[in-house]
C-alpha positions as CSV (number, residue, x, y, z in Angstrom):
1,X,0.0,0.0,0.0
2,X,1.2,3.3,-1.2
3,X,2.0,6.0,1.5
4,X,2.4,9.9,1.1
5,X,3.2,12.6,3.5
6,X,2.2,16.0,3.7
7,X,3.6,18.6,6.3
8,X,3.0,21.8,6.4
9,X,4.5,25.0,9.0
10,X,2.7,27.8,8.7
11,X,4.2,30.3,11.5
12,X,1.8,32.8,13.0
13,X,3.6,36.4,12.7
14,X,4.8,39.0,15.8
15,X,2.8,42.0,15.9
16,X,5.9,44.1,14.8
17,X,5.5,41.9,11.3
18,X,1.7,41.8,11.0
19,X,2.7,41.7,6.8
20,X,4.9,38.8,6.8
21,X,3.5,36.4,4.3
22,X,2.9,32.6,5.2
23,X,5.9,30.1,5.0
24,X,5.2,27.0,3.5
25,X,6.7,23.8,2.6
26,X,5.2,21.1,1.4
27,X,6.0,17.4,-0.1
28,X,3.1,15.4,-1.6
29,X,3.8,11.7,-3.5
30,X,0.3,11.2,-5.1
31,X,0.8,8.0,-7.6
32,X,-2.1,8.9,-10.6
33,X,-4.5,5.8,-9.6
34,X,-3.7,6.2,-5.9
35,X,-6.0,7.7,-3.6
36,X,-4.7,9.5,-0.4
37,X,-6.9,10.4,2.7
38,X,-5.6,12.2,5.6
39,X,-6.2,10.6,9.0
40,X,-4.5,12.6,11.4
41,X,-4.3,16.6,12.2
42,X,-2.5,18.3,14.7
43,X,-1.9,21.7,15.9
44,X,1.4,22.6,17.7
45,X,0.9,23.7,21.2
46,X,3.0,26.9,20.5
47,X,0.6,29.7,19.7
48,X,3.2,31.4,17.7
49,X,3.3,28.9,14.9
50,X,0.5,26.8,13.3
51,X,1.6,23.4,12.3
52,X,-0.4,20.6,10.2
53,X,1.4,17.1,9.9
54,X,-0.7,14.7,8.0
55,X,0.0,11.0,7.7
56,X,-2.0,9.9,4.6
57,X,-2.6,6.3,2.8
58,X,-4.9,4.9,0.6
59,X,-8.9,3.9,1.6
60,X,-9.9,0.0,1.8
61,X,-11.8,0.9,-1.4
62,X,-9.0,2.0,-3.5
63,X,-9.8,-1.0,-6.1
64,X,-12.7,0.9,-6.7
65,X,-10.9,4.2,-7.2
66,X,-8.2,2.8,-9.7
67,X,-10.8,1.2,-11.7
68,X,-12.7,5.0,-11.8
69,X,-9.3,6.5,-12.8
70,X,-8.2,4.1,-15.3
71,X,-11.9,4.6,-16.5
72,X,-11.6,8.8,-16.8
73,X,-8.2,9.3,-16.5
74,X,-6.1,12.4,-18.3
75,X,-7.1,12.5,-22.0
76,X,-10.7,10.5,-21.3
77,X,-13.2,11.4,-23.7
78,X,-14.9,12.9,-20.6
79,X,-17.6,16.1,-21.8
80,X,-16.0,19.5,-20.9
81,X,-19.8,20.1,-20.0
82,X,-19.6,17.6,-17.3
83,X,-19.3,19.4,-13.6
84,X,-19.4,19.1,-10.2
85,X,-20.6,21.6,-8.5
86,X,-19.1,21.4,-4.2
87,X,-21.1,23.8,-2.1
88,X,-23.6,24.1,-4.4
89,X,-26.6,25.5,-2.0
90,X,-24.7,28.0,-0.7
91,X,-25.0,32.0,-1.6
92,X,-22.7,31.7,-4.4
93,X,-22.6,28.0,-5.5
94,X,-26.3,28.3,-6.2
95,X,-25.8,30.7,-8.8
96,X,-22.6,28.6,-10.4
97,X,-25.2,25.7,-10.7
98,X,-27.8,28.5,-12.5
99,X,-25.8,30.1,-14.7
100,X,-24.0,26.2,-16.0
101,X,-27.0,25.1,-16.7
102,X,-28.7,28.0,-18.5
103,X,-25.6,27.6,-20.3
104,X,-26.3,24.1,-21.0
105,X,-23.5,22.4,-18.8
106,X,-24.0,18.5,-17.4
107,X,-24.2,19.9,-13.5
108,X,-23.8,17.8,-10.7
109,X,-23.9,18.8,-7.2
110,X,-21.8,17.7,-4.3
111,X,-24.4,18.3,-1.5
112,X,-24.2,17.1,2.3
113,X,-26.9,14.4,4.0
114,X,-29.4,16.6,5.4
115,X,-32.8,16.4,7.1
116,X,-34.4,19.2,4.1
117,X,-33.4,17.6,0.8
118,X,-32.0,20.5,-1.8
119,X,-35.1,19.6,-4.4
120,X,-34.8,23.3,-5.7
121,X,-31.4,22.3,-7.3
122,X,-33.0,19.4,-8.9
123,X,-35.9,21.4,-9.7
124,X,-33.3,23.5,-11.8
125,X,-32.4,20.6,-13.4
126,X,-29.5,19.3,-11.7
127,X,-28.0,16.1,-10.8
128,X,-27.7,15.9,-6.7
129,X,-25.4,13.3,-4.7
130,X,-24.9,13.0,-0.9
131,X,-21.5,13.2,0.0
132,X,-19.4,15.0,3.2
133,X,-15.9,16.2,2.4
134,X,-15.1,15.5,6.1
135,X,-15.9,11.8,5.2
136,X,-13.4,11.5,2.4
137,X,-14.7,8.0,1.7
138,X,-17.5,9.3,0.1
139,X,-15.8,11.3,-2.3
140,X,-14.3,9.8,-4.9
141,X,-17.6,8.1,-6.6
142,X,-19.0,11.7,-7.4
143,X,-16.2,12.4,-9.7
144,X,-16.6,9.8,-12.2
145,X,-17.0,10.8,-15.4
146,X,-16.9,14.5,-14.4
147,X,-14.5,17.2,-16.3
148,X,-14.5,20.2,-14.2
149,X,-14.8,20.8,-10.6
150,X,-16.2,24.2,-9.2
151,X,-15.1,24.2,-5.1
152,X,-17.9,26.9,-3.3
153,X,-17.8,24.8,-0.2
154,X,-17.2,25.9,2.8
155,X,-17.5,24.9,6.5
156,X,-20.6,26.1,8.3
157,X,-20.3,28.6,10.8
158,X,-20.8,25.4,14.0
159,X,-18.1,23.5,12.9
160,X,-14.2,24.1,13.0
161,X,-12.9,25.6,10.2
162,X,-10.0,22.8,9.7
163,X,-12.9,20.5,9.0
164,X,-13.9,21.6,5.7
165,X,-12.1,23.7,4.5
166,X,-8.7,22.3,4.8
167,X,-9.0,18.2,5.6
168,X,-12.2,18.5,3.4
169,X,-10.2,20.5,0.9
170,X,-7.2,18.3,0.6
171,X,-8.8,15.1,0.2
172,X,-11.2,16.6,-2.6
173,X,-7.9,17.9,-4.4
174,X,-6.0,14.2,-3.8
175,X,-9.4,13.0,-5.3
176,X,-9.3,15.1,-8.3
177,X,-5.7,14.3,-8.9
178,X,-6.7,10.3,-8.6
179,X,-9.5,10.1,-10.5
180,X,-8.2,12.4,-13.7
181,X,-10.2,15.3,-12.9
182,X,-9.1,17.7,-16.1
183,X,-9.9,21.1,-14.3
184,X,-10.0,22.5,-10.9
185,X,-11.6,25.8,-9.8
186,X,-11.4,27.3,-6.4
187,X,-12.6,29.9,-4.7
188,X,-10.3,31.9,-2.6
189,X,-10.3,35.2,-0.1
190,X,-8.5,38.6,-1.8
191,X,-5.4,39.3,0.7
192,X,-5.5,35.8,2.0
193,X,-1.5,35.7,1.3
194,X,-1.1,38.6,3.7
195,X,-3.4,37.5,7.3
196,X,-1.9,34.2,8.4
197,X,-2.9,35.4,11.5
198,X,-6.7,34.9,10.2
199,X,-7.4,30.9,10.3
200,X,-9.8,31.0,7.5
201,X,-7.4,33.3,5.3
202,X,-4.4,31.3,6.3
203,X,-6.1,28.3,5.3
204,X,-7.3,29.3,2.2
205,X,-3.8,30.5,0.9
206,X,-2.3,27.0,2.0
207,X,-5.1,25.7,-0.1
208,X,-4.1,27.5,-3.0
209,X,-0.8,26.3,-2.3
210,X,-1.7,22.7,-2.5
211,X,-3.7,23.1,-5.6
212,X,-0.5,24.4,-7.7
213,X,1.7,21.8,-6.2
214,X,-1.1,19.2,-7.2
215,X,-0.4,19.2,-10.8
216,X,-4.1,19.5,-11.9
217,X,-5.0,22.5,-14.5
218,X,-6.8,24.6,-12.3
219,X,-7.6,28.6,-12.2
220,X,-7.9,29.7,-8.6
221,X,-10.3,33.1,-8.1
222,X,-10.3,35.3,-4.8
223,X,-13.4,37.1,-3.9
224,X,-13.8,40.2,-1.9
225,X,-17.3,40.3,-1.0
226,X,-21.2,39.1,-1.6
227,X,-23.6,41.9,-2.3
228,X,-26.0,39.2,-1.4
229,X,-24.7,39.0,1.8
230,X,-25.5,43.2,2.4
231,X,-29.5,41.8,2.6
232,X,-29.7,40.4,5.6
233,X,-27.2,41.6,7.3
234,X,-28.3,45.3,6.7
235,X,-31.2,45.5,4.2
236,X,-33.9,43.6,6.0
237,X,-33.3,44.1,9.7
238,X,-33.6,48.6,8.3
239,X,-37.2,47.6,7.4
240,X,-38.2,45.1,10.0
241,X,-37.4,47.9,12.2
242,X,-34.4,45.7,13.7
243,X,-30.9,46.4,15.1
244,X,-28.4,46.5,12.5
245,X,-24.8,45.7,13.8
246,X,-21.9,47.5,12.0
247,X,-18.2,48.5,13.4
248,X,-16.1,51.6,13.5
249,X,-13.5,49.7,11.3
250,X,-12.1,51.9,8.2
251,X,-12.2,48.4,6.1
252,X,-13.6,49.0,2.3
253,X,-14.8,45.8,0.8
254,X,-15.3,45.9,-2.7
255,X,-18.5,43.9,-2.8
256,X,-19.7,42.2,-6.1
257,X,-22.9,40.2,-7.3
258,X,-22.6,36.5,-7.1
259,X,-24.5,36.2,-10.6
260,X,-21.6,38.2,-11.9
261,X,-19.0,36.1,-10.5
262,X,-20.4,33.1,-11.3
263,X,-20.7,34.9,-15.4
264,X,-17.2,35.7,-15.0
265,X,-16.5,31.6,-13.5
266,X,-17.6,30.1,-17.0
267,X,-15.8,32.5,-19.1
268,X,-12.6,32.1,-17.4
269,X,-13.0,28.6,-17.3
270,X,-13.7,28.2,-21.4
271,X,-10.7,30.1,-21.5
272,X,-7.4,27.5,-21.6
273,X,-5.0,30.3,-21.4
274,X,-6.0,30.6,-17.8
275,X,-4.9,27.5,-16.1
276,X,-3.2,28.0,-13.6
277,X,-3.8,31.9,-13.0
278,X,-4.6,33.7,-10.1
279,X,-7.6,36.1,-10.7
280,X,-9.6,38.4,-8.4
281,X,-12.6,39.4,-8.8
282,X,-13.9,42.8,-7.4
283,X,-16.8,45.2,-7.7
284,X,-16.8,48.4,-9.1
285,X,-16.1,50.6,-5.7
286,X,-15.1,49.5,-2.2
287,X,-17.6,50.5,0.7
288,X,-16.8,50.7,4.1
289,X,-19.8,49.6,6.5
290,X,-20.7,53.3,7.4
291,X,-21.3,53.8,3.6
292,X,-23.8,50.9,3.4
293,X,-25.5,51.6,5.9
294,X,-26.3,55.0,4.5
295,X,-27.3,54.0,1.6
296,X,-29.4,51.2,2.7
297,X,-31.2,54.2,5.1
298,X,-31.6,56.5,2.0
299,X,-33.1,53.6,-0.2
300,X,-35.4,52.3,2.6
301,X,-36.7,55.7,3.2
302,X,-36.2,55.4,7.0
303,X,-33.3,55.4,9.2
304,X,-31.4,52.6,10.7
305,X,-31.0,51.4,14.2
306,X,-27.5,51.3,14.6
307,X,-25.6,49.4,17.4
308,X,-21.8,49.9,17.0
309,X,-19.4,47.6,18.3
310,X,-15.7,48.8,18.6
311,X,-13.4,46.3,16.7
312,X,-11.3,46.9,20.1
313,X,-14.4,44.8,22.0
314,X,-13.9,41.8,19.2
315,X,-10.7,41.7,19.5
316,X,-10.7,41.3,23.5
317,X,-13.8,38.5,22.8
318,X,-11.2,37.0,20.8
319,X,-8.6,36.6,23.1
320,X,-10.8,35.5,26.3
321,X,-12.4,32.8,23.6
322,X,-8.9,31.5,23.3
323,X,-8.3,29.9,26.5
324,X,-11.1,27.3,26.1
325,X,-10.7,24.3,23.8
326,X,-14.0,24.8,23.3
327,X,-14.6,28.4,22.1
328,X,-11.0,28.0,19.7
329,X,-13.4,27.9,16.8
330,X,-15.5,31.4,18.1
331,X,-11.7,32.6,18.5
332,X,-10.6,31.5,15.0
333,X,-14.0,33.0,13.2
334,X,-13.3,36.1,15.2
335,X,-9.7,36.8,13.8
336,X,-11.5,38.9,11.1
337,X,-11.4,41.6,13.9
338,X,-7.3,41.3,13.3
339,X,-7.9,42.3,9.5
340,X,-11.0,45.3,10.7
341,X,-8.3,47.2,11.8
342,X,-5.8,47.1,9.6
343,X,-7.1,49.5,7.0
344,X,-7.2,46.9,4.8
345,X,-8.7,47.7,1.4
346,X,-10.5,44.5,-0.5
347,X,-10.6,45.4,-3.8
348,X,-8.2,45.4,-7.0
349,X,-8.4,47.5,-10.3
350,X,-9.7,45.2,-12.9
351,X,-9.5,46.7,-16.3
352,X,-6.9,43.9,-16.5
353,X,-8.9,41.4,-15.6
354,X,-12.2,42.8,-17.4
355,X,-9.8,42.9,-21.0
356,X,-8.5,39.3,-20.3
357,X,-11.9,37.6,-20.0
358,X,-13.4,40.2,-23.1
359,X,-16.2,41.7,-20.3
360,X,-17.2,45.5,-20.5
361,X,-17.0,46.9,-17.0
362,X,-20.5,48.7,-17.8
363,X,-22.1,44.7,-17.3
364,X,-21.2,44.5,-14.0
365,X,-23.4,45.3,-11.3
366,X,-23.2,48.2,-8.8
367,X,-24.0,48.0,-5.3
368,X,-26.1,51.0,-5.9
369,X,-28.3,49.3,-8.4
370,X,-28.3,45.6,-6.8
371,X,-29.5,47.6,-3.6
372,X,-31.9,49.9,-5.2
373,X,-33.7,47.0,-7.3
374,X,-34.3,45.0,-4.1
375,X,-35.7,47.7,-1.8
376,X,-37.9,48.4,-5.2
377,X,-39.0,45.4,-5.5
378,X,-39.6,44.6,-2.0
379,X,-41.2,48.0,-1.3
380,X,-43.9,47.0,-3.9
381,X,-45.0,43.7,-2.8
382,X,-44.9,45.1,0.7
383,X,-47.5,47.7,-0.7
384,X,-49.3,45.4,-2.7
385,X,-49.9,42.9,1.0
386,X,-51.0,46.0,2.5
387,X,-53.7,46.7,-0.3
388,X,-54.5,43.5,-0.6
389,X,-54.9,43.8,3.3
390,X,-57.1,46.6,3.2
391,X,-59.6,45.1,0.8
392,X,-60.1,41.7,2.7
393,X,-60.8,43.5,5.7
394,X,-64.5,42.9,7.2
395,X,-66.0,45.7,8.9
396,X,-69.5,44.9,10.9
């Protein structure tokens, strides 16, 4: 039986060198019909340096997997219309698997057991298999006969980030690489390379890491930000009257529209000149949570009920979460406080990127006009219940 091993130091910087990029190193020994799983994770007990040591061999069902790679290994008259789709019901995996198949690709979607079934995704039109990247075993039978993988997985917000989206992660990748998988794209974080002090963000640059050194053609995308995520965060608690939670952090996030990224996704991905590029996609202007806000109020025609919280008082939750075992993961999710006040920026220019893929900047969405066609929208239905309302009433 064929054995590989993967280590990885990733040191945590001092705060006099809060820019110091991640060091990695990294030996993989993948054979092309062997499947590798990791069993084993471990942490250092220094907090100044983040260590991962994995021990990784093949599953008792790696007959199985040979006979699937031998099937649709490299050069397979596999469909370049054939995906997989990972993470497929989240905000923006649901519109990669819309905008595949109203372009007519073969989608098939990698979705966790769960009590409520994803029907809508098969009401789409789409293929659905139950599989758990923390369970690599189940992996490797929804990649046959597949060409292209689109990773939008991530780990839910109850679960430690490791889980997904770094054991789940590498064992996906080690599956792709087995089983011939001819392209790979993932989505990463903008400015992941420069907060290894963030979990999420250092994990996701290691990730990127491991997906070059994999071998497989692969075109790796950082995001900034949802504008989907803007609507219930700030949008619908301004006209339920709510609390709407924003910081005093000078952070500008560039937000975009999923439906644009996932536009952008497919054109990037017919395009063979871009394996193995970096690209990162931003929106028009960066907004700072202030600004947002504002123009949610202005929008809504009311003001918002704002409860600021200091990025001082996360940061001190952060570090009394830390000396629990188990509140590490609160701690780890609340290391975006780290990057709140750093005056980070999250956006690029992208004429570059815009002349590469052959997209007019005038087709992509502003937050001004995503914002102002949901508050017109939902405006008018809320009028509409109201009339409807009034004319049902009954008066005696």
């Amino acid at each position: 039986m064929k054995m590989a091993l993967l280590k990885v130091h990733a040191p945590t910087p001092t705060p006099t060198s809060a820019s110091a990029q991640l060091q990695w190193r990294c030996s993989v020994s993948v054979a092309p019909t062997t499947l590798a799983f990791p069993n084993s994770y471990s942490i250092s007990a220094e907090r100044g340096r983040r260590e991962w040591n994995w021990r990784v061999k093949c599953s008792s069902s790696s007959a199985e997997i040979e006979k699937g790679a031998a099937s649709f290994g490299p050069g397979s008259p596999v469909r370049a219309t054939n995906i997989l789709v990972v993470g497929a019901t989240g905000t923006l995996g649901r519109q990669i698997v819309r905008r595949a198949l109203d372009e007519g690709y073969d989608v098939r979607c990698l979705v966790r057991p769960r009590p409520a079934p994803a029907d809508f995704l098969r009401d789409w039109g789409a293929t659905v298999v139950n599989a758990d990247l923390s369970k690599p075993e189940t992996i490797p039978a929804t990649l046959v006969g597949i060409h292209t993988v689109i990773d939008c997985a991530t780990g839910r917000p109850e679960e430690p980030i490791k889980t997904v989206d770094w054991e789940g992660k590498v064992a996906l990748i080690q599956c792709a690489k087995a089983m011939g998988i001819q392209k790979y794209v993932f989505y990463s974080i903008h400015n992941c390379d420069k907060h290894p002090e963030v979990p999420l963000m250092e994990i996701k640059f290691c990730t990127e890491k491991f997906l070059r050194d994999s071998g497989l053609n692969h075109v790796i995308i950082r995001l900034c930000g949802f504008m989907q995520g803007l609507i219930g965060q700030y949008a619908v608690p301004i006209l339920e009257e709510k609390s709407v939670w924003g910081t005093d952090a000078p952070t500008r996030i560039a937000y975009m529209d999923t439906q644009d990224i996932a536009r952008l996704t497919f054109i990037a991905i017919r395009n063979d000149k871009l394996n193995g590029k970096l690209l990162t996609f931003a929106g028009p202007r960066a907004w700072t949570t202030q600004e947002v806000i504002t123009l949610c109020e202005r929008l809504a025609g009311q003001d918002a009920n704002v409860t600021t919280v200091p990025v001082s008082i996360l940061r001190l939750t952060r570090q009394l979460t830390r000396f629990f075992e188990w509140t590490n993961d609160v701690a780890d999710r609340l290391a975006f406080s780290e990057v709140l006040t750093s005056d980070t920026v999250f956006s690029v220019p992208m004429a570059e990127t815009y002349s590469l893929l052959g997209v007019d900047s005038k087709d992509i969405v502003t937050l001004e006009k995503y914002l102002q066609d949901y508050f017109t929208n939902i405006l008018k239905k809320l009028k509409d219940l109201k009339a409807q309302s009034k004319q049902t009433d009954i008066i005696f």
